[in-house]
mmCIF entry with sequence, helices, sheets and N, C-alpha, C, O atoms, coordinates in Angstrom:
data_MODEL
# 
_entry.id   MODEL 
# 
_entity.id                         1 
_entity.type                       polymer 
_entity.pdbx_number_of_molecules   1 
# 
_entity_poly.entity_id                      1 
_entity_poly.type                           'polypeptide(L)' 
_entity_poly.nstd_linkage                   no 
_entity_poly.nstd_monomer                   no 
_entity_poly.pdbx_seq_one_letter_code       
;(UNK)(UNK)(UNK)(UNK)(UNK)(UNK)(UNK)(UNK)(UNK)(UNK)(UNK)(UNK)(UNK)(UNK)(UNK)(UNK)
(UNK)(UNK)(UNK)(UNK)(UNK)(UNK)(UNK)(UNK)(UNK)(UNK)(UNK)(UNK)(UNK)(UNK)(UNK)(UNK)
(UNK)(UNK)(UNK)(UNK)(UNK)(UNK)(UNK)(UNK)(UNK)(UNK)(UNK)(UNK)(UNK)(UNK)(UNK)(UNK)
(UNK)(UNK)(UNK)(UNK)(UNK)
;
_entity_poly.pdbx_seq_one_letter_code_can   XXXXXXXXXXXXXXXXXXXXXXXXXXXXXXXXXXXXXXXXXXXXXXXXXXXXX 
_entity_poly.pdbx_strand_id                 A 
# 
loop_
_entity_poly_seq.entity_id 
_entity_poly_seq.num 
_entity_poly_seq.mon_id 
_entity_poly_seq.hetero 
1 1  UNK n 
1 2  UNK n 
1 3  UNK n 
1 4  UNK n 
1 5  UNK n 
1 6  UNK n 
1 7  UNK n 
1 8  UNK n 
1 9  UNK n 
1 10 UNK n 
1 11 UNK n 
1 12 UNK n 
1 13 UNK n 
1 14 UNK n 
1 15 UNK n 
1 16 UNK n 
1 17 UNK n 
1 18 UNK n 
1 19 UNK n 
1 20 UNK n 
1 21 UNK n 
1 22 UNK n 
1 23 UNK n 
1 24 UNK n 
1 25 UNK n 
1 26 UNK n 
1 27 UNK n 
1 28 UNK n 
1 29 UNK n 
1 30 UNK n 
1 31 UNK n 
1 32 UNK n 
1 33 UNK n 
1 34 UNK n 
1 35 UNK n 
1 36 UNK n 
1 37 UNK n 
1 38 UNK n 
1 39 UNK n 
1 40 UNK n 
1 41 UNK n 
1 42 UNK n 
1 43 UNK n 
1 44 UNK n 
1 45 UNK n 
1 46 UNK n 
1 47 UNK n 
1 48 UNK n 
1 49 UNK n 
1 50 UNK n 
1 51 UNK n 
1 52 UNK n 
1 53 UNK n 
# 
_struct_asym.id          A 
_struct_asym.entity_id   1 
# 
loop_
_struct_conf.conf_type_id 
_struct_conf.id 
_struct_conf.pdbx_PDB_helix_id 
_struct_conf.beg_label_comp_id 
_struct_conf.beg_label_asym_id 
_struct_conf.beg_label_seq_id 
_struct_conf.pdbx_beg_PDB_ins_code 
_struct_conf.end_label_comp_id 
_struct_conf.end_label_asym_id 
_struct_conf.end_label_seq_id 
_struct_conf.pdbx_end_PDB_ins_code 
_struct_conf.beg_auth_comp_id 
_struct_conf.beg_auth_asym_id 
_struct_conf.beg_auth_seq_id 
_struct_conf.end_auth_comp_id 
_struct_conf.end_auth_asym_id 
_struct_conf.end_auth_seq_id 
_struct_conf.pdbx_PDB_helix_class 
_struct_conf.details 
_struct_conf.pdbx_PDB_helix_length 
HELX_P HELX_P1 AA1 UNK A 3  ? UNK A 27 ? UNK A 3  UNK A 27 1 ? 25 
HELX_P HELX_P2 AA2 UNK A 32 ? UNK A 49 ? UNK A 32 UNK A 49 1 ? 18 
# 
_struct_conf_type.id          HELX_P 
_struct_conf_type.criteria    ? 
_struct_conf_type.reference   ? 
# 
loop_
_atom_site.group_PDB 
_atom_site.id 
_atom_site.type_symbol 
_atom_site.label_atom_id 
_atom_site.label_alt_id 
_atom_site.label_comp_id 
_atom_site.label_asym_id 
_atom_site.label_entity_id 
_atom_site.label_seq_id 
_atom_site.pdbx_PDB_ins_code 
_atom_site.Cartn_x 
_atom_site.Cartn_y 
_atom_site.Cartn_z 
_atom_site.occupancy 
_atom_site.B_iso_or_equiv 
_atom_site.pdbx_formal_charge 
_atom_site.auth_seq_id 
_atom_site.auth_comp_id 
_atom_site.auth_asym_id 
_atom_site.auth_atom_id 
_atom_site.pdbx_PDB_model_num 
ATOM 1   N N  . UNK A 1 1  ? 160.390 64.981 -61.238 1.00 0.00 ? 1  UNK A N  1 
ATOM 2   C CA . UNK A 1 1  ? 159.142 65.019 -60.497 1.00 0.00 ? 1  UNK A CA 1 
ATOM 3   C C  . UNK A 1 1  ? 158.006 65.258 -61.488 1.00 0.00 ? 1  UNK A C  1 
ATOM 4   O O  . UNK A 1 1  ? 157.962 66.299 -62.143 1.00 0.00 ? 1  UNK A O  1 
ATOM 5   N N  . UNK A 1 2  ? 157.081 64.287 -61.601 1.00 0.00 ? 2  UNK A N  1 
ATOM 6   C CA . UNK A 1 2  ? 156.487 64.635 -62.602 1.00 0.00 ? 2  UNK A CA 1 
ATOM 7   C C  . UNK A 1 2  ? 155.028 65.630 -61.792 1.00 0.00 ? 2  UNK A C  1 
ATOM 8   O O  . UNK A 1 2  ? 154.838 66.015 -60.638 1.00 0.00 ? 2  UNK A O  1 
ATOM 9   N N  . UNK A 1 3  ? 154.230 65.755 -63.081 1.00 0.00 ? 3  UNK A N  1 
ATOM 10  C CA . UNK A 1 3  ? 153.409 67.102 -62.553 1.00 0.00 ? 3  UNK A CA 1 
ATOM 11  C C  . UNK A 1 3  ? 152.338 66.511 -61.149 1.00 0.00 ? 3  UNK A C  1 
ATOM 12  O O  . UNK A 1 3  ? 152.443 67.251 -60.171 1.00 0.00 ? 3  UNK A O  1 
ATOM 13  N N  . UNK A 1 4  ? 151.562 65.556 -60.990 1.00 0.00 ? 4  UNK A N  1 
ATOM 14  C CA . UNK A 1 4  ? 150.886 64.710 -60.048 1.00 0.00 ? 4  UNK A CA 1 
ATOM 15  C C  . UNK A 1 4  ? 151.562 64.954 -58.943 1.00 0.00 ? 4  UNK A C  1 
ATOM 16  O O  . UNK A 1 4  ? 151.100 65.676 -58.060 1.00 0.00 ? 4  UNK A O  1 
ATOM 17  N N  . UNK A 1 5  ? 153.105 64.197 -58.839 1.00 0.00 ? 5  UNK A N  1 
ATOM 18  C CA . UNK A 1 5  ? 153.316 64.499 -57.779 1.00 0.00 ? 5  UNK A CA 1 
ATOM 19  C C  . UNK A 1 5  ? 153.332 66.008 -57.269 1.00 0.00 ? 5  UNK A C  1 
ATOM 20  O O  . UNK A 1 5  ? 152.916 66.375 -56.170 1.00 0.00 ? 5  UNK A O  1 
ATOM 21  N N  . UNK A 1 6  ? 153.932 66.888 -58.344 1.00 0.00 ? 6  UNK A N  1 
ATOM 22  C CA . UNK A 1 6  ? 153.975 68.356 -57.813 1.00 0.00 ? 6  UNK A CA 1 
ATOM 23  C C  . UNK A 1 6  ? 152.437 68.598 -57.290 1.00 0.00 ? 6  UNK A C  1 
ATOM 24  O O  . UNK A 1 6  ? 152.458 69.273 -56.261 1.00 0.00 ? 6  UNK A O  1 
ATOM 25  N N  . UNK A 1 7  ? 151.397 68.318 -57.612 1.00 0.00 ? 7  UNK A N  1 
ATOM 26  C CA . UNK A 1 7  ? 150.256 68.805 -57.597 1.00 0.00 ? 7  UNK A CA 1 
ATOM 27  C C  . UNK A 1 7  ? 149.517 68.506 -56.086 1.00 0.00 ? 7  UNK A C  1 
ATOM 28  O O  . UNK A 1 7  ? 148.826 69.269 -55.411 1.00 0.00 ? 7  UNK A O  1 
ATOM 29  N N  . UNK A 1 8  ? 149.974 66.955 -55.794 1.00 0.00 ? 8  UNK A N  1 
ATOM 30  C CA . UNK A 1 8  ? 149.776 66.462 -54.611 1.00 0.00 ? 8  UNK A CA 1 
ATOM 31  C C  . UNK A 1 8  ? 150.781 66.995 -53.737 1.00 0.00 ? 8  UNK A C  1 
ATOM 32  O O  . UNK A 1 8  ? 150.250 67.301 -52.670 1.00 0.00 ? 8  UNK A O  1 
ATOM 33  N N  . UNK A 1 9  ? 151.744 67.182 -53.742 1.00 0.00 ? 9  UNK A N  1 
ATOM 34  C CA . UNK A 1 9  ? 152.973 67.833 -52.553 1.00 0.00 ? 9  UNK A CA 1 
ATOM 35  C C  . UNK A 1 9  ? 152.250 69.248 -52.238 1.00 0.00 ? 9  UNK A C  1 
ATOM 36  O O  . UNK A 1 9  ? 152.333 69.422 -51.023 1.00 0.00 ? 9  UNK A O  1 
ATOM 37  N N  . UNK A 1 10 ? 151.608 70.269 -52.823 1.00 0.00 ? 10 UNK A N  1 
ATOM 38  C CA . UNK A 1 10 ? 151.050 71.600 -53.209 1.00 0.00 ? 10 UNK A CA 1 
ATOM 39  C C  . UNK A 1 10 ? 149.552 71.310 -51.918 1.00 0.00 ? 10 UNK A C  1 
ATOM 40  O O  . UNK A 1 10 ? 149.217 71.954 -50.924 1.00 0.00 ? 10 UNK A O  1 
ATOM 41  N N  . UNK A 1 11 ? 149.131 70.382 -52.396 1.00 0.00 ? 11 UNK A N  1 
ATOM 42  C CA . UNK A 1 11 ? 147.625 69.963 -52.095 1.00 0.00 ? 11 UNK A CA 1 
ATOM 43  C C  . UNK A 1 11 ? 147.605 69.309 -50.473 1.00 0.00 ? 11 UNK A C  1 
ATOM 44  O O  . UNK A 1 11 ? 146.662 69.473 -49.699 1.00 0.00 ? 11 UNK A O  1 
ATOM 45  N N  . UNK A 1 12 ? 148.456 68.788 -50.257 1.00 0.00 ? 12 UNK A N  1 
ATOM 46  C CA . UNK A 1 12 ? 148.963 68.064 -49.261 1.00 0.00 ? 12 UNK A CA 1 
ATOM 47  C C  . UNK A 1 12 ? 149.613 69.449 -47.756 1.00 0.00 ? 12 UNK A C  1 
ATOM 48  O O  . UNK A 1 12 ? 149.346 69.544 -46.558 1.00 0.00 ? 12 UNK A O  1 
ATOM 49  N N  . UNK A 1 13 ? 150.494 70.242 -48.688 1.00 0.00 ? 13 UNK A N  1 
ATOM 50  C CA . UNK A 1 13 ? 151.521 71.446 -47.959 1.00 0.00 ? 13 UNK A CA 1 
ATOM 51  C C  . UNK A 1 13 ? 149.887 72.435 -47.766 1.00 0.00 ? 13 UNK A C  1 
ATOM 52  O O  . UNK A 1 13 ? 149.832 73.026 -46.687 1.00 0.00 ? 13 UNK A O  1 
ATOM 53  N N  . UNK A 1 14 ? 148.723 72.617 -48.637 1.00 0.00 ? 14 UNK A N  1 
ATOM 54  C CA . UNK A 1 14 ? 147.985 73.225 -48.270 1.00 0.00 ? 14 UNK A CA 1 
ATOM 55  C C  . UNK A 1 14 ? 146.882 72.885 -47.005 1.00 0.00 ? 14 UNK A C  1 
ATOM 56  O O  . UNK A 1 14 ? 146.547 73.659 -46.108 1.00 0.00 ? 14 UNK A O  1 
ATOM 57  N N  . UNK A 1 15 ? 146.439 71.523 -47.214 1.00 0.00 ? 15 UNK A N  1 
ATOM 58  C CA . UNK A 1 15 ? 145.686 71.061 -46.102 1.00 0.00 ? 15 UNK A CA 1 
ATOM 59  C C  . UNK A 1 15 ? 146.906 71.027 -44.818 1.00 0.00 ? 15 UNK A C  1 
ATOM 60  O O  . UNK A 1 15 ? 146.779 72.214 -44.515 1.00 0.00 ? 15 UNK A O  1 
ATOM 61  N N  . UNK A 1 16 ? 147.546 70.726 -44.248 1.00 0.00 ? 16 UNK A N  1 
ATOM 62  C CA . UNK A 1 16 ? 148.795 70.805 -43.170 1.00 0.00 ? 16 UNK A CA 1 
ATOM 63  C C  . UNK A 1 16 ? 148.554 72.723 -42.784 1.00 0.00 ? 16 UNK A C  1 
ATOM 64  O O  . UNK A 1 16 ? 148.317 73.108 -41.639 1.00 0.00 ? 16 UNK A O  1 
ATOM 65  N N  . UNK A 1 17 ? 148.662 73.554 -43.822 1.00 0.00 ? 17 UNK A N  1 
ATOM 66  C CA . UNK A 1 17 ? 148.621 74.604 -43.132 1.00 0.00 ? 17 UNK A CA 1 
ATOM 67  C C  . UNK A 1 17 ? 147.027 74.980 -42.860 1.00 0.00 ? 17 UNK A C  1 
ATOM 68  O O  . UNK A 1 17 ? 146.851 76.126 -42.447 1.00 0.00 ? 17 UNK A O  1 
ATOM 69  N N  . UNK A 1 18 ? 146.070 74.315 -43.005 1.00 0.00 ? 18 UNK A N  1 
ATOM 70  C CA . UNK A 1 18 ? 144.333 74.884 -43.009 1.00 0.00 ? 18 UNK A CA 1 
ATOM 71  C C  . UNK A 1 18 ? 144.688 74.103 -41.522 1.00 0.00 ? 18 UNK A C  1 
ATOM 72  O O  . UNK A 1 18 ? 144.177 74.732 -40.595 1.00 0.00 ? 18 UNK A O  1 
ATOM 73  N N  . UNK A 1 19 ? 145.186 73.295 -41.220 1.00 0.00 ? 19 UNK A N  1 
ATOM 74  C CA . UNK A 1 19 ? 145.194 72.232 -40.082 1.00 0.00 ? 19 UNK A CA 1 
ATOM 75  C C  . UNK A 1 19 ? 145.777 72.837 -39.142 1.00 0.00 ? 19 UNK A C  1 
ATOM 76  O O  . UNK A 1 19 ? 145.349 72.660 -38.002 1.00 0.00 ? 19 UNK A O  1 
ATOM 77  N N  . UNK A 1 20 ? 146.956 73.748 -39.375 1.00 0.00 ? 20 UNK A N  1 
ATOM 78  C CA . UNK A 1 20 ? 147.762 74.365 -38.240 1.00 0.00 ? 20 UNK A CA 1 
ATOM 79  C C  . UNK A 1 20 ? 146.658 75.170 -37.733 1.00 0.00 ? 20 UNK A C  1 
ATOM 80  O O  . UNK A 1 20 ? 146.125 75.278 -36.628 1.00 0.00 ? 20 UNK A O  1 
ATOM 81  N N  . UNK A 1 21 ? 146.519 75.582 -38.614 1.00 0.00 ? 21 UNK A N  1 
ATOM 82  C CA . UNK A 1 21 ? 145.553 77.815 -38.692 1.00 0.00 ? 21 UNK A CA 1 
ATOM 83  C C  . UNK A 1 21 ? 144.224 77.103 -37.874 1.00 0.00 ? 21 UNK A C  1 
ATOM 84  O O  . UNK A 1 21 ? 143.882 77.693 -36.849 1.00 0.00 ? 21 UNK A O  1 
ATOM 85  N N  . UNK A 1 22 ? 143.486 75.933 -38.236 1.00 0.00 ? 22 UNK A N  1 
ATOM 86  C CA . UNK A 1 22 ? 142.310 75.550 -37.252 1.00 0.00 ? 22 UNK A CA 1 
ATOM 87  C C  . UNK A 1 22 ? 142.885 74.933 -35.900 1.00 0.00 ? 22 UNK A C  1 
ATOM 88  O O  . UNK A 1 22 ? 142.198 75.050 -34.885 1.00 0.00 ? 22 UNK A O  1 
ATOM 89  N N  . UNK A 1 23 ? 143.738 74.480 -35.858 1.00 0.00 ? 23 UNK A N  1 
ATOM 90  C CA . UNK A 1 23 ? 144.432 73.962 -34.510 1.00 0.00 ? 23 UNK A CA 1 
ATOM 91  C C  . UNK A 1 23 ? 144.763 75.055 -33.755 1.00 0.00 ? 23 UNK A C  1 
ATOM 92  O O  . UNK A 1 23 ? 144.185 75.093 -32.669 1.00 0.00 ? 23 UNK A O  1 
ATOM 93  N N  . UNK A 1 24 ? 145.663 76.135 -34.039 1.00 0.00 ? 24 UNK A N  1 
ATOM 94  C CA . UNK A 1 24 ? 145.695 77.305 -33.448 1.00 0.00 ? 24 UNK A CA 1 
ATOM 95  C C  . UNK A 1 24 ? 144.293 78.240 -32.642 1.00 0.00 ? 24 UNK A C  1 
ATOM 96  O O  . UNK A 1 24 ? 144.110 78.698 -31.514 1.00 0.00 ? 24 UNK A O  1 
ATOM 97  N N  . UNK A 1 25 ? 143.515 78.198 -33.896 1.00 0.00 ? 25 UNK A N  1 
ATOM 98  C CA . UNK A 1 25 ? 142.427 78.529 -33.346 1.00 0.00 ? 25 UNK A CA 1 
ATOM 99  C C  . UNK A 1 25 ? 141.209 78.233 -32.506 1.00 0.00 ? 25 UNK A C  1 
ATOM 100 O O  . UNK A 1 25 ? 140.333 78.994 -32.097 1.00 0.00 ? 25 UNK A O  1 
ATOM 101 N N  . UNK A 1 26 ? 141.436 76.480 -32.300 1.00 0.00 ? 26 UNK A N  1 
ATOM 102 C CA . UNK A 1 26 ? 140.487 75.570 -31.476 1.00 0.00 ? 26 UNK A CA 1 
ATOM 103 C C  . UNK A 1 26 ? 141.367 76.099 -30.387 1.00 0.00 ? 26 UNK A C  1 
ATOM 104 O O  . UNK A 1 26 ? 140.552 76.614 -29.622 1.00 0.00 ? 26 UNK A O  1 
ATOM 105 N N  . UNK A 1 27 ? 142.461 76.257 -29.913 1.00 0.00 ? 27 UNK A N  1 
ATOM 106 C CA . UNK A 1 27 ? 143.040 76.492 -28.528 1.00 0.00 ? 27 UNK A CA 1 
ATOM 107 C C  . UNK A 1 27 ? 142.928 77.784 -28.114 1.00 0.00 ? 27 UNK A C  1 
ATOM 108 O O  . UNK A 1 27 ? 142.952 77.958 -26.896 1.00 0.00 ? 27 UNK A O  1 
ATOM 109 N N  . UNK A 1 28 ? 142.821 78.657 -28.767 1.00 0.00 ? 28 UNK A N  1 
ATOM 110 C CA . UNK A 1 28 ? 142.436 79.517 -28.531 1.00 0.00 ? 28 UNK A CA 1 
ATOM 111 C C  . UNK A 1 28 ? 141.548 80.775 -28.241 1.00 0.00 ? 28 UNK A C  1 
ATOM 112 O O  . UNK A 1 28 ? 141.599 81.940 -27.846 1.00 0.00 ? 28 UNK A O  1 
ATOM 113 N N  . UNK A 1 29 ? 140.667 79.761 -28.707 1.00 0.00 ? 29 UNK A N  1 
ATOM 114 C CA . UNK A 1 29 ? 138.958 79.999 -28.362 1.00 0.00 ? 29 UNK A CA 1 
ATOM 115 C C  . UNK A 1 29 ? 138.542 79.600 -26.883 1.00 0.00 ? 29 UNK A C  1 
ATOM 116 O O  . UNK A 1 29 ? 139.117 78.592 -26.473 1.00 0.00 ? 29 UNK A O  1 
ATOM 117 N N  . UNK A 1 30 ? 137.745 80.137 -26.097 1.00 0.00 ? 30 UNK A N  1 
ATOM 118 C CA . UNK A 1 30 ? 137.084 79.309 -25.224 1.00 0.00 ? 30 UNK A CA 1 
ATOM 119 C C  . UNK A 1 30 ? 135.914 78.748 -24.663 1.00 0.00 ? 30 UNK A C  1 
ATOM 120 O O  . UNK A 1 30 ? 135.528 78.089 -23.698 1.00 0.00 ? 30 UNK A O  1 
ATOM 121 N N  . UNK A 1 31 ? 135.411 79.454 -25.982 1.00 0.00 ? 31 UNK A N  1 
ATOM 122 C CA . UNK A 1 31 ? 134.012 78.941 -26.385 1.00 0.00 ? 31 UNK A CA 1 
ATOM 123 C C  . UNK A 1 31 ? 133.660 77.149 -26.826 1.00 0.00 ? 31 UNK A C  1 
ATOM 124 O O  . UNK A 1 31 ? 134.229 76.522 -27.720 1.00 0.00 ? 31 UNK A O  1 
ATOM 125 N N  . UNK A 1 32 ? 132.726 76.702 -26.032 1.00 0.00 ? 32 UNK A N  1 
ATOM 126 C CA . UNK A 1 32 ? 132.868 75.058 -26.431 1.00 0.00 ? 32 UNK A CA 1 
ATOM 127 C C  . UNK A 1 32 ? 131.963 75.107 -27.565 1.00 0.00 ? 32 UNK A C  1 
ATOM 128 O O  . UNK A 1 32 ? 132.235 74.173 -28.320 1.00 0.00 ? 32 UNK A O  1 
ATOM 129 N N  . UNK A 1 33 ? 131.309 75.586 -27.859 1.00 0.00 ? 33 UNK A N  1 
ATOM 130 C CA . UNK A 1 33 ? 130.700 75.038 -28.841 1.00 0.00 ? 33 UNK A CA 1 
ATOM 131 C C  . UNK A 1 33 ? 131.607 75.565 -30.639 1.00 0.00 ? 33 UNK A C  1 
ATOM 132 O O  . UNK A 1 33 ? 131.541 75.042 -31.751 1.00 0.00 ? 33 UNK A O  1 
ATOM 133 N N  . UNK A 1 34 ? 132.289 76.672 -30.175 1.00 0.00 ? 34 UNK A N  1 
ATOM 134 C CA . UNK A 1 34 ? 133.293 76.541 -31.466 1.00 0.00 ? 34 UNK A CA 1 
ATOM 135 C C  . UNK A 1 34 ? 134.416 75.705 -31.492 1.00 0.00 ? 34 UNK A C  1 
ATOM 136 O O  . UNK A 1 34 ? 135.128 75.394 -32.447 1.00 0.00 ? 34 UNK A O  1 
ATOM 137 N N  . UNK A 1 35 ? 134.499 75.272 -29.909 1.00 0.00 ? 35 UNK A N  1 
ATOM 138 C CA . UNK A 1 35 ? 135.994 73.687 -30.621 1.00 0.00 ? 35 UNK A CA 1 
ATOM 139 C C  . UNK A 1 35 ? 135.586 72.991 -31.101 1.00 0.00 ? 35 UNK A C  1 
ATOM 140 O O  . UNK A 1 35 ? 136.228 72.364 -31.943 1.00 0.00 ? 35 UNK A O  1 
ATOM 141 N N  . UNK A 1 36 ? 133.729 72.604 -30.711 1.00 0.00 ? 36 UNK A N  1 
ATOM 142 C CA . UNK A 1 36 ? 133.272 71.310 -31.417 1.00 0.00 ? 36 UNK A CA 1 
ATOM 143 C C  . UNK A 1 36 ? 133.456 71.318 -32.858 1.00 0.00 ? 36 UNK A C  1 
ATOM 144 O O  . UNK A 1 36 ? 133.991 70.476 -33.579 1.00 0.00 ? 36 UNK A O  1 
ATOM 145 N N  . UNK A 1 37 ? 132.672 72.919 -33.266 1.00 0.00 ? 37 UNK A N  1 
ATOM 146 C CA . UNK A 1 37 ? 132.924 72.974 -34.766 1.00 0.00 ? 37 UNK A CA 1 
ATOM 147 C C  . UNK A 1 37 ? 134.138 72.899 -35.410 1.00 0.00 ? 37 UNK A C  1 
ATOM 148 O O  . UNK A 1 37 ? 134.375 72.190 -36.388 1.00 0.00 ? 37 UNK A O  1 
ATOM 149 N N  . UNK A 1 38 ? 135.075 73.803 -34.723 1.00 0.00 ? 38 UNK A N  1 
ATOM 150 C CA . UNK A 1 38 ? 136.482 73.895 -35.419 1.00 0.00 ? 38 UNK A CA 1 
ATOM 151 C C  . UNK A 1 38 ? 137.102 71.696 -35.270 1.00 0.00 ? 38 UNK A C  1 
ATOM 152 O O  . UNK A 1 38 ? 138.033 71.254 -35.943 1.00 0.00 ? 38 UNK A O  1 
ATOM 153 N N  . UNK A 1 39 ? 136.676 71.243 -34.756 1.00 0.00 ? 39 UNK A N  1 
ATOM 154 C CA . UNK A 1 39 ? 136.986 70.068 -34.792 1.00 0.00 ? 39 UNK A CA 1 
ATOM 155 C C  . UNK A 1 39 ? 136.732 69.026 -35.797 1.00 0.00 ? 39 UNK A C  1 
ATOM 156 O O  . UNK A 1 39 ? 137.441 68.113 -36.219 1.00 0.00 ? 39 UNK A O  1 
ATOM 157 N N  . UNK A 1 40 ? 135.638 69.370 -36.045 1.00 0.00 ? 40 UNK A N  1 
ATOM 158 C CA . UNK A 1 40 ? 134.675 68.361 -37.077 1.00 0.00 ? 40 UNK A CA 1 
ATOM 159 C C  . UNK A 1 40 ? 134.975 69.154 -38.353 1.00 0.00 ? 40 UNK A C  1 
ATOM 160 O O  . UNK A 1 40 ? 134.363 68.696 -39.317 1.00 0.00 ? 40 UNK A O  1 
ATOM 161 N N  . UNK A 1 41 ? 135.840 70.348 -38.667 1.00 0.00 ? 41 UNK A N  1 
ATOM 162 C CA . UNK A 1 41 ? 135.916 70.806 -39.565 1.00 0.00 ? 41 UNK A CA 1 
ATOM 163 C C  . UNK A 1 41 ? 137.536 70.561 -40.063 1.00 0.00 ? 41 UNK A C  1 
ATOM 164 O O  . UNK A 1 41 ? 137.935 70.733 -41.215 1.00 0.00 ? 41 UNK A O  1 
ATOM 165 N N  . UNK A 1 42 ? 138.384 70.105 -38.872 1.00 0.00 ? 42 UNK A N  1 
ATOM 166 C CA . UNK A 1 42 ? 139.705 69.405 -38.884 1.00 0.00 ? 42 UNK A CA 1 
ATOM 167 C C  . UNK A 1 42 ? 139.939 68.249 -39.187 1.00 0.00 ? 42 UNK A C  1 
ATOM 168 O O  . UNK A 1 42 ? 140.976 67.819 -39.691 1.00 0.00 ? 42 UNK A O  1 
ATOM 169 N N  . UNK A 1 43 ? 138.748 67.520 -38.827 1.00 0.00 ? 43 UNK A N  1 
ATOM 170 C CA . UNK A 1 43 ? 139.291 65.747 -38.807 1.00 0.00 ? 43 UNK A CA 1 
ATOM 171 C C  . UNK A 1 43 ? 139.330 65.590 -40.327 1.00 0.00 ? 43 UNK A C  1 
ATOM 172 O O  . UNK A 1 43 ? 140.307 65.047 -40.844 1.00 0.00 ? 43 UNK A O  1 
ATOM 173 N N  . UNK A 1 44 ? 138.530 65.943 -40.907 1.00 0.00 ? 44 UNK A N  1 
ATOM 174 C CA . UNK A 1 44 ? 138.405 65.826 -42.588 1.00 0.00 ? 44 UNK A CA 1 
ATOM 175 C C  . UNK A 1 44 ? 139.805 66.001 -43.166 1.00 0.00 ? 44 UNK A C  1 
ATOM 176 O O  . UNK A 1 44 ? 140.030 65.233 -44.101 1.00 0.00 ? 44 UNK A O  1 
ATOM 177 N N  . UNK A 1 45 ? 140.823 66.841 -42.834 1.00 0.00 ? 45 UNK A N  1 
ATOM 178 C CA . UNK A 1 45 ? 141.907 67.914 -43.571 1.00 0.00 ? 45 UNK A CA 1 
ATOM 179 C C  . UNK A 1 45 ? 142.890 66.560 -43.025 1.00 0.00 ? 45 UNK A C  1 
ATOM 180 O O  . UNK A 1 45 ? 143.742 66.054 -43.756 1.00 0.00 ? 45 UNK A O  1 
ATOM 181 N N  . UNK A 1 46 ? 142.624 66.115 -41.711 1.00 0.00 ? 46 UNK A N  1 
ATOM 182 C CA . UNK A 1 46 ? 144.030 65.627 -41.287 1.00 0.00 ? 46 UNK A CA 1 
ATOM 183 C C  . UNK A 1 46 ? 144.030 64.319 -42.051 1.00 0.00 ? 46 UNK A C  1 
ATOM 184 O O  . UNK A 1 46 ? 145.082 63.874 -42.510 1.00 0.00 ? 46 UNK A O  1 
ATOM 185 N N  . UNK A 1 47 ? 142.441 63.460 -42.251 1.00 0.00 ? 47 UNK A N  1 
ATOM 186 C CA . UNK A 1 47 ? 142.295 62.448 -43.014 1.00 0.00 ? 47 UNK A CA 1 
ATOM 187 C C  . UNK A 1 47 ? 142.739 62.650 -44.463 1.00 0.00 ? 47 UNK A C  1 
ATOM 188 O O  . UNK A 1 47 ? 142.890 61.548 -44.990 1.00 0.00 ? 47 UNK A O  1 
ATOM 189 N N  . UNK A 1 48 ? 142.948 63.459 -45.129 1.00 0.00 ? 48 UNK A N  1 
ATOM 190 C CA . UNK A 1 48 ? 143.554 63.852 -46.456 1.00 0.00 ? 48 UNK A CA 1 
ATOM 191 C C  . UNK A 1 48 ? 144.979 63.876 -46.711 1.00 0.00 ? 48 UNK A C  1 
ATOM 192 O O  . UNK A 1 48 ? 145.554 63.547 -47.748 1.00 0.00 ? 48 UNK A O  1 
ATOM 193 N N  . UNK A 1 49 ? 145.720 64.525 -45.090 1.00 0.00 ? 49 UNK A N  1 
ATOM 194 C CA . UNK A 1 49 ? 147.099 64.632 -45.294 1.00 0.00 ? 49 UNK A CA 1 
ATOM 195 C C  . UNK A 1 49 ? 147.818 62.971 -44.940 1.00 0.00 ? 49 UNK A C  1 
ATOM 196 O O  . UNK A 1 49 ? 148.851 62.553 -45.461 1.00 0.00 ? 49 UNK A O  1 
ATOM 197 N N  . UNK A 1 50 ? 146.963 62.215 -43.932 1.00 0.00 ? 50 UNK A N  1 
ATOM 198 C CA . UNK A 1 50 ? 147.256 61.008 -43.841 1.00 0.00 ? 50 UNK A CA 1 
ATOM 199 C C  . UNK A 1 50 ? 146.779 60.381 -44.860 1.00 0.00 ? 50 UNK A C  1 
ATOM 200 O O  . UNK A 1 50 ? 146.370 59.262 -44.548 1.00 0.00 ? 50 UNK A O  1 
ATOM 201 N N  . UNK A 1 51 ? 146.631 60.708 -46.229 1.00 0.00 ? 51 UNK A N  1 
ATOM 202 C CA . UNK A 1 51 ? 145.904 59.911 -47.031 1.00 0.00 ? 51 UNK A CA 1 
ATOM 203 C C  . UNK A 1 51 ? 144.585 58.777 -46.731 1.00 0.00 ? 51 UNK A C  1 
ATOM 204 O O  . UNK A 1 51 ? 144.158 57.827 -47.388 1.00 0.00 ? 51 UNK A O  1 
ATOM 205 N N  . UNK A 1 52 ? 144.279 59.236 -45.728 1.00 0.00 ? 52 UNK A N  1 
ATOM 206 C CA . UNK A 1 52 ? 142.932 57.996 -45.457 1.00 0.00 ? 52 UNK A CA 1 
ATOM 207 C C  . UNK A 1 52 ? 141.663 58.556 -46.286 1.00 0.00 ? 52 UNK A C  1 
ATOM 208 O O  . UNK A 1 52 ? 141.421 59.743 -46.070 1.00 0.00 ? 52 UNK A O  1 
ATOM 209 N N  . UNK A 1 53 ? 140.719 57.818 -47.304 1.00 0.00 ? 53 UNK A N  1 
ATOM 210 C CA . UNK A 1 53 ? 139.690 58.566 -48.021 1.00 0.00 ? 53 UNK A CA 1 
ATOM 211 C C  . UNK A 1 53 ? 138.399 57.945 -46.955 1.00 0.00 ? 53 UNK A C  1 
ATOM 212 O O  . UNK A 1 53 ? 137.231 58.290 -47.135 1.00 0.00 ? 53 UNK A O  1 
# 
């Protein structure tokens, strides 16, 4: 495994858990105007782990 990939598997395993921890927390809020935010602050993380730039 060379180091890139280690670096991206690391980078990848980190955005997935910022994604859980804000997903958890959009449901559990019931405030609307913090899902909006916690949302627009998710789509970015999930576009990274799906590799879309």
């Amino acid at each position: 495994m060379t180091v890139y990939n280690l670096i991206m598997w690391a980078y990848n395993a980190l955005a997935f858990f910022i994604v859980l921890v804000l997903v958890y927390n959009l449901f559990k809020c019931r405030n609307f105007w913090e899902q909006v935010i916690a949302f627009f602050v998710i789509y970015p993380f999930v576009f990274r782990i799906l590799s879309i730039k």
